[in-house]
N, C-alpha and C positions, 0 to 999 in steps of 0.2 A: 445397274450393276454396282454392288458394291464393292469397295476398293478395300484390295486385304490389306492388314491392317501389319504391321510391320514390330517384331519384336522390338525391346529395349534393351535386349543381352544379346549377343552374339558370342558363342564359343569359340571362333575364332579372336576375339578379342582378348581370353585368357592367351591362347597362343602369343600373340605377337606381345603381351603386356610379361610375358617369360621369356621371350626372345629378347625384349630390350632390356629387363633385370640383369639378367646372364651376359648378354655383353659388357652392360654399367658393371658389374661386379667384376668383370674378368678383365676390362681395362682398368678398373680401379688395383685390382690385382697386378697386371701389367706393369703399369706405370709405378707403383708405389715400391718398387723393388730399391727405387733413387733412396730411398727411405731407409732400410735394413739391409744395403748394400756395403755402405759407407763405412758404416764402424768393422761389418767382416773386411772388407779388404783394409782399413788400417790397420786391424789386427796381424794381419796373415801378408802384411807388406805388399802388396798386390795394387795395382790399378784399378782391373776387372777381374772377376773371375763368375763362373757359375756355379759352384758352389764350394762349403769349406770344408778343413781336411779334415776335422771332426764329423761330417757327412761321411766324409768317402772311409775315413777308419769306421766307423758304425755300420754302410751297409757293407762292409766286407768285401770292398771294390779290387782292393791289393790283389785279398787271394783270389778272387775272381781271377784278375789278370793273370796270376801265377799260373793257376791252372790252365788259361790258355797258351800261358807262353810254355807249358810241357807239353799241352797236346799239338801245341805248333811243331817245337822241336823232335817232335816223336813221328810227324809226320813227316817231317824235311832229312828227316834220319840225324838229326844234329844230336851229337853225342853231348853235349853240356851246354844245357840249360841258360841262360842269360837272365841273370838275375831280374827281378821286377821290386823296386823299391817303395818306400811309404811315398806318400807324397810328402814335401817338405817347403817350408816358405822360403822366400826368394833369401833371405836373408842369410836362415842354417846354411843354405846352398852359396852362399856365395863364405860363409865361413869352413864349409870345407873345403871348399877350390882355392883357399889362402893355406892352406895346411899342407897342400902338394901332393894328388897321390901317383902323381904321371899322368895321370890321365890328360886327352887331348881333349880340351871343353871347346863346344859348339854351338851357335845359336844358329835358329831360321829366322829371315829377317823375312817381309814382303819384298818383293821386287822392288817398288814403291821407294823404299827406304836407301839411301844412298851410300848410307855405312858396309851394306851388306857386296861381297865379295860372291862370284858364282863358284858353284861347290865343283865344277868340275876343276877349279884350282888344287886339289887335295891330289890331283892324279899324279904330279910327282910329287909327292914326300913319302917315306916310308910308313908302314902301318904300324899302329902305336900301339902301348902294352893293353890299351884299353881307351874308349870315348865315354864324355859325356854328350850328350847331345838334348838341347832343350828346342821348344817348340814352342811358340807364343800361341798367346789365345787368338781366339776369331775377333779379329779388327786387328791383329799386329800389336806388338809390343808397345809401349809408351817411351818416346823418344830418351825420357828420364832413366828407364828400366835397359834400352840398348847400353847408355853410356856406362850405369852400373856393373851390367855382367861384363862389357867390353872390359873396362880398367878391371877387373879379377877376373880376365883370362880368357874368356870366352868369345871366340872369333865369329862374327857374324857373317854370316853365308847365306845365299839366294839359292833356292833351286830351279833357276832360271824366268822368264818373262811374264809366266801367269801365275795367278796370286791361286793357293790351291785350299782346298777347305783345310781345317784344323784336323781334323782326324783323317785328311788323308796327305798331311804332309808328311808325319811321319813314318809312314809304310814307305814315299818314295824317295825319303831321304835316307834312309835304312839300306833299301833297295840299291840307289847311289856309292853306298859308303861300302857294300860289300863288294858291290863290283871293282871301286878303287882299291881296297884292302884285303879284300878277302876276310875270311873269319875270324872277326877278332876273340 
């Protein structure tokens, strides 16, 4: 009996020789962000971020939000609107909050973080003409970036013991603030 005789190609051998391109390319991808990171956030004063505000002016990210902060308001029956602004670098932001417009500025700190105050402390002071309120990126602000906003005004605040994603600290610090204040 003869013994079959065994290919020199296996099509499964393109498979796996594209499965480890595509990985090699996509960590190379990954990884090399350290690269075209650096000079965006020295630009845009930033530590980290994911992307820049010439992205978010480009794909029309503002008005997005706009429109859902009217279809929000229109749902909640909220008769005026709550502005939705450009994004802006830490820097413009901290040169309006030297300019004074009343407003009461707010940072979220992590838990972690020992600067930050719990926000249920806000429950006696009265409600003010108007907030700002900022939100650090996912990992927390840079210890550099708290002491900056702090000395131009902006009071660091925990929303208590668990560290919550980035995009959902803002809904329940929101959430918090209207319960304290009511509608600003």
């Amino acid at each position: 009996m003869e013994k079959p005789q065994t290919p020199r190609f296996y099509p499964g051998w393109l498979v796996a020789a594209g499965c480890f391109l595509a990985t090699t390319l996509e960590g190379g991808l990954w990884f090399s962000q350290g690269l075209f990171f650096k000079p965006l956030a020295q630009a845009f004063s930033w530590s980290r971020a994911e992307t820049s505000l010439a992205a978010l002016r480009k794909a029309r990210r503002v008005e997005r939000w706009q429109r859902i902060a009217v279809a929000s308001a229109k749902q909640c029956g909220r008769a005026v609107v709550p502005p939705v602004h450009d994004p802006v670098a830490i820097a413009t932001l901290l040169d309006e909050a030297a300019a004074g417009d009343g407003a009461v500025r707010l940072m979220l700190l992590e838990p972690s973080q020992p600067q930050g105050e719990p926000i249920r402390i806000l429950a006696g002071t009265p409600a003010p003409r108007a907030a700002v309120l900022l939100v650090g990126p996912e990992g927390g602000w840079a210890a550099a970036e708290v002491d900056r906003l702090a000395s131009a005004g902006f009071r660091p605040l925990t929303l208590g013991p668990r560290t919550l994603r980035a995009e959902a600290a803002p809904i329940v610090a929101l959430a918090l603030l209207r319960f304290i204040w009511g509608d600003l």
